[in-house]
BAFIGU-942176 format. One record per residue (C-alpha): x negated, y, z; residue in one letter; residue number from 1. Coordinates in steps of 0.05 Angstrom, whole numbers, plus 5000, padded with zeros to 4 digits. Each point is the difference from the previous one (the first is absolute). Layout:
{{X, Y, Z}, A, NUM}
...
% end
This chain:
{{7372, 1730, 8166}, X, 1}
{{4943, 4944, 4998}, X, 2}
{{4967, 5019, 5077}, X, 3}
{{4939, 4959, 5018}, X, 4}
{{4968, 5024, 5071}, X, 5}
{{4943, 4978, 5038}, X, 6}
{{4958, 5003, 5063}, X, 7}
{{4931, 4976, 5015}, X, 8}
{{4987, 5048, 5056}, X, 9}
{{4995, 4938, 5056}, X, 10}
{{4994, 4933, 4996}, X, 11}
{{5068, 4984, 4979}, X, 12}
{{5013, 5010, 4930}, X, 13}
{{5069, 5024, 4990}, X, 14}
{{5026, 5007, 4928}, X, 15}
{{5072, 5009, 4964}, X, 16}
{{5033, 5006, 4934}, X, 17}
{{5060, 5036, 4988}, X, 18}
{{5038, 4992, 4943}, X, 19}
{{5066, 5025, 4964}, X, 20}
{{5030, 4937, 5029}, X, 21}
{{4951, 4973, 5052}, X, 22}
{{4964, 5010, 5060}, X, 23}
{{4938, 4945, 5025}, X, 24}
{{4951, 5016, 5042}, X, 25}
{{4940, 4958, 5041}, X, 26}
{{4957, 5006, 5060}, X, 27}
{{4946, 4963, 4991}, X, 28}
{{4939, 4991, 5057}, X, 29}
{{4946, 4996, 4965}, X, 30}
{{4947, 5021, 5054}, X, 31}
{{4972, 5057, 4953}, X, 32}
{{5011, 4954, 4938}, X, 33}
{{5032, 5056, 4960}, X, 34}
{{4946, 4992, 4942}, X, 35}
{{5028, 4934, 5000}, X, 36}
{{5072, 5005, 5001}, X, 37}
{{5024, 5058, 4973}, X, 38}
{{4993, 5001, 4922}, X, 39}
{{5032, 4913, 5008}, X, 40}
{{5045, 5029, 5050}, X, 41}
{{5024, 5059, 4937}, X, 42}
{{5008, 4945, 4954}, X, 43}
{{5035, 4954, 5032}, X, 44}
{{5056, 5057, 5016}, X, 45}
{{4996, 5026, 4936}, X, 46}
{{5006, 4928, 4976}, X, 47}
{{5065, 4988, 5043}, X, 48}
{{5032, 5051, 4981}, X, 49}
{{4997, 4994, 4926}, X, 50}
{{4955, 5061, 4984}, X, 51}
{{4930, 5023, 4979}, X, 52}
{{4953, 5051, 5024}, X, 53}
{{5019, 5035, 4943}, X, 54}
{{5065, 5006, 5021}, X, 55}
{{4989, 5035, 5068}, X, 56}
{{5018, 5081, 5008}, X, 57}
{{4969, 5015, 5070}, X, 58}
{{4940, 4979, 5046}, X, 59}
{{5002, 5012, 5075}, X, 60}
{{4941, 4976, 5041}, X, 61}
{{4981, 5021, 5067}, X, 62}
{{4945, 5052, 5010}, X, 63}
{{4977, 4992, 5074}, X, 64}
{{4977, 5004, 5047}, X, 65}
{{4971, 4929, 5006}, X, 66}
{{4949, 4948, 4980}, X, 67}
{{4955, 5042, 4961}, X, 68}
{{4988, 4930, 4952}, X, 69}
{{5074, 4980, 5003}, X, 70}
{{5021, 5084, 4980}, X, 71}
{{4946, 4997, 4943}, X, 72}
{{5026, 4929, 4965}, X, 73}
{{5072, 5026, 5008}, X, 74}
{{4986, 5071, 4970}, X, 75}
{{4955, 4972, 4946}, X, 76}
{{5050, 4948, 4976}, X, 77}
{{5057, 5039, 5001}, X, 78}
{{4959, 5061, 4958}, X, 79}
{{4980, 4951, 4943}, X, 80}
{{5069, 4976, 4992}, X, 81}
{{5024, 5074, 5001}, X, 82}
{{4940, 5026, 4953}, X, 83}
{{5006, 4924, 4949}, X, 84}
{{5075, 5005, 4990}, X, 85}
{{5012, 5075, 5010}, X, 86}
{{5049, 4995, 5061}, X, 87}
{{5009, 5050, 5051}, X, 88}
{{4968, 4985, 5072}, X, 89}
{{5016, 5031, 5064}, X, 90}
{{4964, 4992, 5076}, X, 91}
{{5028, 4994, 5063}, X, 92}
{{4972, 5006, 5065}, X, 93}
{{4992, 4935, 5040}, X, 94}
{{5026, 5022, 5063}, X, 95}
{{5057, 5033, 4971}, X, 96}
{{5026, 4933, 4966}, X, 97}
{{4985, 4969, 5067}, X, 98}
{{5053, 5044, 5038}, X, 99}
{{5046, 5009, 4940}, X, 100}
{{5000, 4919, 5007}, X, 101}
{{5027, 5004, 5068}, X, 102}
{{5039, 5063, 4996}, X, 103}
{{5071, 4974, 5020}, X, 104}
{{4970, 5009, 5074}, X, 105}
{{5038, 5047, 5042}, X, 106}
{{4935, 5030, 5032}, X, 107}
{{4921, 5015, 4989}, X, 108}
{{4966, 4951, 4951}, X, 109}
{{4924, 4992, 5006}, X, 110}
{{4963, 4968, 4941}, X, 111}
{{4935, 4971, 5016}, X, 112}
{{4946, 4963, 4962}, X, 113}
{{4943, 4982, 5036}, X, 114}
{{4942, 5034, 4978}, X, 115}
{{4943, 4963, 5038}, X, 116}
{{4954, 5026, 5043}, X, 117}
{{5046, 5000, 5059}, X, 118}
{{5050, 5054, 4960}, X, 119}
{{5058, 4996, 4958}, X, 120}
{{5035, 5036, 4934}, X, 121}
{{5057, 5024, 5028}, X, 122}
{{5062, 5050, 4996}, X, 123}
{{5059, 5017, 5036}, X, 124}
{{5064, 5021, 4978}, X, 125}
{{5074, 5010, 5012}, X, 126}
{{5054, 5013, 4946}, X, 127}
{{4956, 5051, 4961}, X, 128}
{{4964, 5043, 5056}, X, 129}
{{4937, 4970, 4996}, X, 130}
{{4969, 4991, 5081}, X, 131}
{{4931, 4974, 4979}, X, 132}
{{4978, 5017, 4931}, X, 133}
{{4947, 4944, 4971}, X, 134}
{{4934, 4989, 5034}, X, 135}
{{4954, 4956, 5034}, X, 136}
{{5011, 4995, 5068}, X, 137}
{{4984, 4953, 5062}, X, 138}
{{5063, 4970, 5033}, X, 139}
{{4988, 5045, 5069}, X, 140}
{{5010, 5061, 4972}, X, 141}
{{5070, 4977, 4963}, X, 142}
{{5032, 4989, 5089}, X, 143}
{{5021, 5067, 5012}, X, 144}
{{5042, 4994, 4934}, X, 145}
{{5034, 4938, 5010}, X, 146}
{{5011, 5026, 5078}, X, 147}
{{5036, 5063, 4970}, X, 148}
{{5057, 4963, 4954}, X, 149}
{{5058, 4997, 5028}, X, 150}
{{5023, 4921, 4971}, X, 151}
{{4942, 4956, 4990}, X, 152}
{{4950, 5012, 4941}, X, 153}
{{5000, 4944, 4954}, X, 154}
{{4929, 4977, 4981}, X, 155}
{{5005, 4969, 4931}, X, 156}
{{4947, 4987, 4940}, X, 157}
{{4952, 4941, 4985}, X, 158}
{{4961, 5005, 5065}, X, 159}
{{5062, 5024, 5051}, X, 160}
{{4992, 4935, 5047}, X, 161}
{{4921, 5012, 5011}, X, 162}
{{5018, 5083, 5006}, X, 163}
{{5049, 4975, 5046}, X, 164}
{{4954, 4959, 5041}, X, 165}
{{4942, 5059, 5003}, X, 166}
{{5058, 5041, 5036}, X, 167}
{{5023, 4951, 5057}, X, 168}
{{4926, 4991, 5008}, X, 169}
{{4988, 5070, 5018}, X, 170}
{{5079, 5014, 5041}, X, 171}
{{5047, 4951, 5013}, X, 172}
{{5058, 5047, 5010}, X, 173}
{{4994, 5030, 4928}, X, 174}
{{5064, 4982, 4968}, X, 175}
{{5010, 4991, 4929}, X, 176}
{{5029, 4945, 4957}, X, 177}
{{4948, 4953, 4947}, X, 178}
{{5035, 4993, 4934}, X, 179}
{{5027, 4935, 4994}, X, 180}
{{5011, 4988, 4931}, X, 181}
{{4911, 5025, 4990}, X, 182}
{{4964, 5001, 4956}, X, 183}
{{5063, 5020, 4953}, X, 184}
{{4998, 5006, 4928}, X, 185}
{{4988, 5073, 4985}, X, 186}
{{5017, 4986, 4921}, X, 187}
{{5073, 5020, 5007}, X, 188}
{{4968, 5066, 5034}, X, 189}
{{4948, 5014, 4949}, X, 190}
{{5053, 4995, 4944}, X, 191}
{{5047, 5050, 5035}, X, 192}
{{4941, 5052, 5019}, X, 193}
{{4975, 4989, 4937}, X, 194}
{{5054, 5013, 4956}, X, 195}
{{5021, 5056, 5037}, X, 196}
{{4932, 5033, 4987}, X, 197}
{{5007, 4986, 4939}, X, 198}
{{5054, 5034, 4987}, X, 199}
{{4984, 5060, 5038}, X, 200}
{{4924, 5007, 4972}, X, 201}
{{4988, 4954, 4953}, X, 202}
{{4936, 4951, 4985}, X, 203}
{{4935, 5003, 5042}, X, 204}
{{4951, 5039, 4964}, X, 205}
{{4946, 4960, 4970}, X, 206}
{{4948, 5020, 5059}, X, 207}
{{5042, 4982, 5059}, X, 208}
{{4976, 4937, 5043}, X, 209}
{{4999, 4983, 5067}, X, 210}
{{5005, 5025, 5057}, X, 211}
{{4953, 4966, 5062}, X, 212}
{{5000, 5049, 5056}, X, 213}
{{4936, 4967, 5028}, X, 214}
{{4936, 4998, 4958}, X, 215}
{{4973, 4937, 4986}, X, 216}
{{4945, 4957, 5032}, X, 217}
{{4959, 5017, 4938}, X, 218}
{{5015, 5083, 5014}, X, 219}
{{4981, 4995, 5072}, X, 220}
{{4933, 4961, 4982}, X, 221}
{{4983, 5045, 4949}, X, 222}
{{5010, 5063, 5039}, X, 223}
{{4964, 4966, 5057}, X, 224}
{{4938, 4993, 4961}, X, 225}
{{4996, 5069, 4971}, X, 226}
{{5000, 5025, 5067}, X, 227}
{{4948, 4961, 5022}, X, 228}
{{4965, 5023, 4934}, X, 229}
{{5007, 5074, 5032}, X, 230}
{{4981, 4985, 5070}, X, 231}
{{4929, 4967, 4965}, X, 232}
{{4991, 5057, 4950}, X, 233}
{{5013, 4961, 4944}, X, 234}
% end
């Protein structure tokens, strides 16, 4: 089966193309370049491995939470291949790739992606009982977890060495281990969620899109301004 998977959640575009007879995949930091990269980074795999867009079977792209610019050029892309050529397309949840990346850890993995504004995108897992299920949280309030594991939560994504950081900053004596081998390639992890979703559900329906946990800038203006239309009487 013809796989091609991508993520353009962060800043780091990961993408892979899985074949009857051959796996490639790239990380590529692009610093948000995604509208950029993606579609040359498509054909040169494609190109590589001695196939066309027409001869792909399944899309897997990542569906957040994340840049909200990076999560719309993925989604976008990946849904006119899918609605051009006619082939099936399935979304995965960022932070669920993440941890799937680094699941051959014994203990807790927690999956951040920094979020600005002082907060993160984060989730914490171990096997399949999920600890922390996705959300938008500052740093502090992730201690008393990482306190109540009995090994050392690893702290793995794009942005594990600045979560990292943000906890020493606030307790020294917090212990935990920073992923090594971040920012991994999730593209392996896509492919595998992916396909078993596939399998068990099918395609996306045609109306699915991302998900963002936090509303935008552009949200929080708006609803700003309408109510300081109601505190005027306008």
């Amino acid at each position: 089966m013809n796989i091609l998977s991508a993520d353009t959640s962060t800043q780091i575009l990961s993408i892979a193309l899985k074949t009857e007879s051959a796996y490639e995949e790239r990380l590529v930091n692009g610093r948000f370049s995604h509208s950029e990269d993606l579609l040359p980074e498509i054909s040169s795999l494609l190109s590589r491995a001695g196939i066309t867009m027409q001869d792909l079977e399944l899309l897997i792209v990542s569906k957040g939470p994340g840049s909200f610019t990076g999560l719309r050029i993925g989604m976008a892309s990946m849904k006119g291949i899918s609605s051009a050529l006619s082939v099936p397309l399935v979304s995965v949840p960022t932070l669920d790739a993440i941890s799937e990346a680094a699941s051959i850890y014994p203990g807790a993995v927690l999956s951040v992606i920094d979020a600005r504004k002082r907060k993160f995108y984060l989730s914490l897992k171990k096997g399949d009982d999920i600890l922390i299920p996705d959300c938008d949280a500052d740093p502090a309030d992730i201690i008393g977890y990482l306190k109540d594991e009995e090994i050392p939560v690893l702290i793995t994504g794009p942005d594990a060495l600045l979560f990292s950081e943000k906890i020493t900053e606030l307790d020294e004596a917090v212990p935990f281990i920073t992923d090594p081998e971040a920012p991994r390639n999730i593209s392996r992890a896509l492919i595998s969620l992916g396909l078993r979703k596939y399998r068990t559900s099918g395609p996306d329906d045609i109306g699915e899109g991302p998900v963002y946990i936090r509303r935008s800038d552009a949200e929080e203006a708006l609803e700003r301004k309408m109510k300081e239309r109601e505190e005027n009487g306008l």
